[in-house]
N, C-alpha and C positions, 0 to 999 in steps of 0.2 A: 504494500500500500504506500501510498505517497506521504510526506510530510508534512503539508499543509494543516490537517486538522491538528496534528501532536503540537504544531508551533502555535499556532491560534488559541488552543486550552491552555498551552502553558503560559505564554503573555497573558489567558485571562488572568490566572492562578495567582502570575506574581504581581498584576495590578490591584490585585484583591489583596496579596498579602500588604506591600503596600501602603494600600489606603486603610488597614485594619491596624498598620504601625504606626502610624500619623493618628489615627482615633482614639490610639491608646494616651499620647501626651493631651496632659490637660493644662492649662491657661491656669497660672499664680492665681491665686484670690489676692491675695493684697496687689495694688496697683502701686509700687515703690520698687525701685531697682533692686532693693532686696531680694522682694518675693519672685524679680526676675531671673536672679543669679543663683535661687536657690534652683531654679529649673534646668541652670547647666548640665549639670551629670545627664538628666536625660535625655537632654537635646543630644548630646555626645554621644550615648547611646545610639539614639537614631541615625544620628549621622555615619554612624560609620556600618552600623548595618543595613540604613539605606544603599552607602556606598558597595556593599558584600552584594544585595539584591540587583543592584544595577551591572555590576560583576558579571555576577551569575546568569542573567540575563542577553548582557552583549553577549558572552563567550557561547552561550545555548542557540542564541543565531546564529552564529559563525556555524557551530557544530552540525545547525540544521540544513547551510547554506550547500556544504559541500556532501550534505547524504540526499541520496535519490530514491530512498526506501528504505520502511521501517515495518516490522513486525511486533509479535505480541510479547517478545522477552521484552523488547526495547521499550515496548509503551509503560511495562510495569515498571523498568528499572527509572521512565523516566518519571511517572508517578509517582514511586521510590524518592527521587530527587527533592518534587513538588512537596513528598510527606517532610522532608527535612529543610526544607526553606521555608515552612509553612510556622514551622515550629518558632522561628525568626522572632517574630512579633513577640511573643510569650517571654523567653530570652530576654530581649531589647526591653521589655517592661520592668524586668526583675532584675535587671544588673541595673539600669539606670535609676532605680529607687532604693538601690542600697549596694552600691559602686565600691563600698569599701571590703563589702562581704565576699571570703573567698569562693565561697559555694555558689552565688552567682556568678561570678568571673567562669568559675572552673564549667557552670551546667555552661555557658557562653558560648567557651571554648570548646565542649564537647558536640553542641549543635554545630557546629560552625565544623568539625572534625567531619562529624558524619554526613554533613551536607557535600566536603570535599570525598570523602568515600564513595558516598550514592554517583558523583558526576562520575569519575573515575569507572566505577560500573558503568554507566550509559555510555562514555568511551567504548569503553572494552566491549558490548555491546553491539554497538555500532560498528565496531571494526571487525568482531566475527561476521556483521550480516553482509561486508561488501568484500571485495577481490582485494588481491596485491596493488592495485596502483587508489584506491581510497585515498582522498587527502590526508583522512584523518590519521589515517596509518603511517603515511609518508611522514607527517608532521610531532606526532606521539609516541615515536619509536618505544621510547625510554619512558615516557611520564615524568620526565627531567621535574616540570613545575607542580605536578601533582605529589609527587613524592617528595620534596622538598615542603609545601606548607601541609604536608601528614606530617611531618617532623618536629613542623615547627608546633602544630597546636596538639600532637604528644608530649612534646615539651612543652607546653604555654600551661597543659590544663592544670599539671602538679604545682607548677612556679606560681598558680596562682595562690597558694595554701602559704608560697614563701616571703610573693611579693605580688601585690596584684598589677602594679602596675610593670610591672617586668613583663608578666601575662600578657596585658593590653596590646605594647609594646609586641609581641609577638603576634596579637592579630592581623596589626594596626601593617605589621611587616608582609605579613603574606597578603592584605589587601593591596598593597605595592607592587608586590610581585604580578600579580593577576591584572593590575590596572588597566593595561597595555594589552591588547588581546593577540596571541600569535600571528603576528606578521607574515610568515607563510599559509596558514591559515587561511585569513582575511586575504591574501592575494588567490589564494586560488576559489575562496568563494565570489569575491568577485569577477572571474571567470566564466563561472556559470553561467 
């Protein structure tokens, strides 16, 4: 089957998740710079797993750009994905209303772990359902970038127990990493 419905549920999915993240911050009652900057931490929050969503998003184009068929492992593994960005919101609420807590940081980092798992499955995935010359295959030999931020939020999730923001600091790292979406990638889905 083709790719068009799998990319259309899933942009709904993540516009939903979202706007369900953005729902969750609520507006200071006190109307003083105070009660503004007590809203920091969660604005932070958001932001930066706003920035993980938008991530997740561009690179799941690109991935869609250069496949020409999907089946029923691929749709579960990618609903798989959706179950663990979904989880996103819940996360973002509970670490940025209590930012110093390592058990927030560390559940943080484990969504944000298993969200980088589930893609990695949809990779791998994908690349059994197409031949030897797939972009994706060409481009993911290794999982060079996936295997690197599994390391880092293996390491971030305990450091959060030692330092939270050592933690942060290592999500905040592998959102840099990902920033930039594979350049060979994006060239060959422009292609198509």
């Amino acid at each position: 089957m083709k790719t068009g419905r799998l990319e259309a549920f899933s942009d709904g999915v993540l516009a939903i998740i979202i706007t369900i993240m953005v729902l969750e911050m609520k507006a200071p009652e006190e109307t003083t710079l105070e009660g503004l900057t007590s809203t920091f931490p969660i604005f932070m929050s958001y932001v930066l797993s706003f920035i993980y969503l938008g991530i997740y998003w561009n690179n799941h184009h690109h991935l869609l750009q250069v496949t020409e068929k999907v089946n029923g492992p691929i749709l579960w593994a990618n609903l798989h994905l959706l179950f663990w960005l979904s989880l996103i919101p819940f996360a973002t609420s509970w670490v940025g209303e209590n930012y110093h807590a390592p058990l927030t940081i560390a559940l943080y980092g484990t969504v944000l772990f298993m969200c980088a798992i589930a893609y990695r499955i949809l990779e791998i995935y994908l690349i059994k359902h197409h031949d030897e010359n797939y972009p994706l295959k060409l481009v993911t030999k290794r999982g060079l970038k996936e295997n690197i931020s599994m390391l880092i939020y293996i390491a971030s999730i305990p450091l959060a127990y030692i330092n939270t923001w050592i933690a942060v600091a290592g999500f905040i790292t592998v959102a840099i990493i990902w920033a930039v979406p594979n350049k060979k990638l994006e060239g060959l889905a422009e292609k198509k």
